[in-house]
N, C-alpha and C positions, 0 to 999 in steps of 0.2 A: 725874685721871680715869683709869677702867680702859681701857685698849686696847682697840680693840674689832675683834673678827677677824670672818671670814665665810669658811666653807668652801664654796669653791665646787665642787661635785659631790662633797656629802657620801654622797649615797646610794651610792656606790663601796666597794670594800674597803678602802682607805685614809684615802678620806673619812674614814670611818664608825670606823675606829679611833683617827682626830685628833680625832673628836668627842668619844668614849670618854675621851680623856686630857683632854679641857679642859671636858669639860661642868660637873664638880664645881666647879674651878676658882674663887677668890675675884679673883684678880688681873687676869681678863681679864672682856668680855663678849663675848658668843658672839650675831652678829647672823643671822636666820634668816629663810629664805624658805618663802614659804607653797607648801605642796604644788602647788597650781592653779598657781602660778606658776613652777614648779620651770626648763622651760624657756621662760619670757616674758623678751627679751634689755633688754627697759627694765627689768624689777625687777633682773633681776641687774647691769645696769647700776649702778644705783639704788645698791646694797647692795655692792659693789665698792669703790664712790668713797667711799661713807660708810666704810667700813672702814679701821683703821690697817694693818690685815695681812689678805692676802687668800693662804688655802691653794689654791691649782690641784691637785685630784686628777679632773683629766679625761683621755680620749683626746689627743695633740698636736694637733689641728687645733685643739679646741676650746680647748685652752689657749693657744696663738697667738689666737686668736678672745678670751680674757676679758681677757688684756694689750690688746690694741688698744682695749678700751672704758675703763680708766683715764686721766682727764683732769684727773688733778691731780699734785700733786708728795708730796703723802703717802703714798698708798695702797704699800705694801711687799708683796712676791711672793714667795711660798714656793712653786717648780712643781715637784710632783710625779712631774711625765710626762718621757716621754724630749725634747721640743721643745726646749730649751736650756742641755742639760747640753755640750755645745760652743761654747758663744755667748762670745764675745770679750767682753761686755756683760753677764753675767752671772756672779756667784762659785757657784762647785761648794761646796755644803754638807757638807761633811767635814770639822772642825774639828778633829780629829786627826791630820791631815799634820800641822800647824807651830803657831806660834805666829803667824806670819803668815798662816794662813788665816784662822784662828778672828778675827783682828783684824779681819780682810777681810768675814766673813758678819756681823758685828756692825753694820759701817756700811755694810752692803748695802742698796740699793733691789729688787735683783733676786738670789735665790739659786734655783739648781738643785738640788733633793734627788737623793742618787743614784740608779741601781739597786740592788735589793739583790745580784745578781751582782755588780756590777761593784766594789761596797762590800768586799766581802770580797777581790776579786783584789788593787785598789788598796790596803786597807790591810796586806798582805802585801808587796807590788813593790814601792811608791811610797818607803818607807824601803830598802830594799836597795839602790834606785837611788843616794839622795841621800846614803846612808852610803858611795859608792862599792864598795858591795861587788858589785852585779852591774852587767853593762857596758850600757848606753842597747840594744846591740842583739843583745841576748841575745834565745836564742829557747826563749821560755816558752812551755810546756806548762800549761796548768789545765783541771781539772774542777769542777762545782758538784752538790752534791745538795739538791735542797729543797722542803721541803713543796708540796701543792699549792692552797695558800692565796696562791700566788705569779703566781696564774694568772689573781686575779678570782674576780667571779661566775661565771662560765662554768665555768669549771674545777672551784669548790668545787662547784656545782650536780652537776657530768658526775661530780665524784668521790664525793659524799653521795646522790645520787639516780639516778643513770643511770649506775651504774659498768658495766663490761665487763670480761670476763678478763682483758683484759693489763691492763688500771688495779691489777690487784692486787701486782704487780710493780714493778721501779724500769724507769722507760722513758727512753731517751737522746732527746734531741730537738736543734734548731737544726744538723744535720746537713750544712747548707750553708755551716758555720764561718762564719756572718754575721751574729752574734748582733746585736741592738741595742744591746746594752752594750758591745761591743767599742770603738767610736767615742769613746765618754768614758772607757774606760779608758787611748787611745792618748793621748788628749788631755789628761789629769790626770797621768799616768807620767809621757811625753815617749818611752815607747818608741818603736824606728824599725822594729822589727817586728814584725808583727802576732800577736798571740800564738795560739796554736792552742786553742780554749777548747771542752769540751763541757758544757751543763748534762743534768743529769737531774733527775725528778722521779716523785718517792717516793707511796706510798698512807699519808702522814699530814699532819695538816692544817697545822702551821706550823714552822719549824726549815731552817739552813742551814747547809751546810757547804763553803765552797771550799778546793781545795788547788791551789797553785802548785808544780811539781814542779822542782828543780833537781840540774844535775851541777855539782858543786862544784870542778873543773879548769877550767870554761867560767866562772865568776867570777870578780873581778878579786883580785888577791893568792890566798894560801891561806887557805881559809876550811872550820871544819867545821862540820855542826848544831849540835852545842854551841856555837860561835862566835856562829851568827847567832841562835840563842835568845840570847844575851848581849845583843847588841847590838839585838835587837828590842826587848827589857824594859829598854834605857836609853832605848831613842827615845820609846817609852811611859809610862816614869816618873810617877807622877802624875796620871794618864790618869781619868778615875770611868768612862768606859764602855768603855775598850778597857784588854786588858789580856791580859800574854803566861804559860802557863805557867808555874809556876817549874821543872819539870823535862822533860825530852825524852818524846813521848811512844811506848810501848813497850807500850802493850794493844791497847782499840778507844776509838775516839770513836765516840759515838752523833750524829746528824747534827739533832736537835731540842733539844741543848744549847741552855739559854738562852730557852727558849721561855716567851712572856710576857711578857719581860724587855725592856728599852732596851740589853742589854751584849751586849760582843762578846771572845773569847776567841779568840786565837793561840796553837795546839800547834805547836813545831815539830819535827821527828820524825827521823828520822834517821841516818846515820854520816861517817863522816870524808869518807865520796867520794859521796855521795848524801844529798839536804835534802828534804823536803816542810814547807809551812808549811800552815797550815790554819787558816783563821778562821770560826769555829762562835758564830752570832748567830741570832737572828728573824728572818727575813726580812721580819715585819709590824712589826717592832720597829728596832732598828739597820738594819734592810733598807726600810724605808720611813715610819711614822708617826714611832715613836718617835725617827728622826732629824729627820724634819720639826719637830716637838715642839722638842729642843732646838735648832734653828737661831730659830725662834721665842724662845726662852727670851734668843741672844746679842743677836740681832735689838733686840729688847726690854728688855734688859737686866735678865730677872727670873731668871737663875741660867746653867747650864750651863757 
């Protein structure tokens, strides 16, 4: 028998792009609720429990709210939202740290999709750490640039409909260094200090670009860009959706590389005494559905 998923809060921007990837779909069945019933908590009850995989693309309360109505030992969780991507009880869906995650999200009951921020810091830090090459309490500097498809309705609305002068610009925001992704990127590294992060956000609709900035005498041994593009394209070896440059980059990156896409691409940029790594994916893609998609896929054991 096909698997049978049920998104719950499809009508969302991510919903709505997990629906896109599985609607055609032979392998699963896609159970649905009736518009009337959109928020009546006995059908979504109802359609939860029935379900082998249940996608959460809601606000965290409400996703806290759809875990508490599964009452059986079946029903498997793919959450979307920021609610338990720190959870001691929950595997963080990024299959490309290890070989031991991806093992991890496979015989999950409970997986956390990342953010797409925090997707691009971690899959840049999270190997430097564990290759020894930068030290647990290094103090990282990153920036993020990305579409404003990152934002929700609200934001595609305010950017397609109800723009303003400065929307036409790149605008810095989370200005209070307290981003929400910060907490699952401290808690997936193992860093001991808090890294200093700013996003921005561009007048184009989907594309991401973070970069982690490093001085290369604060790492451990000697290490150059050249170096660590080596040693990022071994950790990654074999990878289908992440995948490192093969040469240092030395023009421009455009920041919507990748768009449309499920892949994610690491430039690492640089000289002997100074790194930037930069990981340029979809933020609706590698940065949210399209990752949800394959944790489903390991979940289930239909590819990825």
């Amino acid at each position: 028998m096909k698997p049978k998923i049920f998104i719950d809060g499809r009508e969302g921007t991510t919903g709505l792009q997990i629906y896109d990837r599985l609607a055609g779909r032979a392998d699963v069945e896609l159970l649905h609720i009736e518009e009337s019933k959109r928020k009546n908590a006995a059908e979504r009850k109802r359609l939860i429990n029935d379900a082998d995989l249940v996608f959460l693309c809601l606000p965290d309360d409400a996703a806290r709210e759809s875990v508490s109505l599964i009452e059986n030992s079946k029903t498997r969780v793919i959450d979307a939202s920021t609610a338990h991507r720190t959870q001691s009880d929950w595997v963080y869906g990024f299959a490309e740290l290890s070989k031991h995650q991806r093992e991890e999200i496979k015989k999950a009951q409970r997986v956390a999709n990342p953010g797409c921020h925090a997707t691009g810091i971690i899959a840049s830090a999270y190997p430097l750490l564990k290759l020894n090459i930068m030290p647990y309490d290094y103090p990282l500097t990153c920036m993020s640039l990305t579409g404003y498809s990152g934002g929700g309705k609200g934001m595609i609305n305010a950017y397609e409909n109800e723009k303003t002068p400065d929307m036409s610009a790149p605008r810095m925001y989370g200005l209070n260094l307290e981003h929400k992704h910060l907490p699952e990127i401290i808690n997936v590294t193992g860093l001991v200090r808090l890294p200093v992060f700013c996003p921005i956000v561009d007048d184009y609709y989907s594309g991401i670009a973070t970069t982690v900035m490093l001085h290369n005498n604060l790492l451990n041994k000697k290490h150059t860009a050249e170096s660590i593009r080596q040693n990022l394209t071994d950790y990654y070896s074999g990878e289908k959706f992440v995948k490192v440059a093969s040469e240092l980059g030395c023009a421009m990156l455009e920041s919507n590389w990748g768009a449309g896409t499920d892949s994610m691409e690491l430039t690492i940029s640089g000289n002997d005494n100074l790194t930037i790594v930069t990981a340029r994916f979809d933020n609706l893609g590698k940065g949210a559905a399209g990752a949800a998609v394959q944790n489903m896929e390991l979940m289930l054991g239909l590819g990825a």
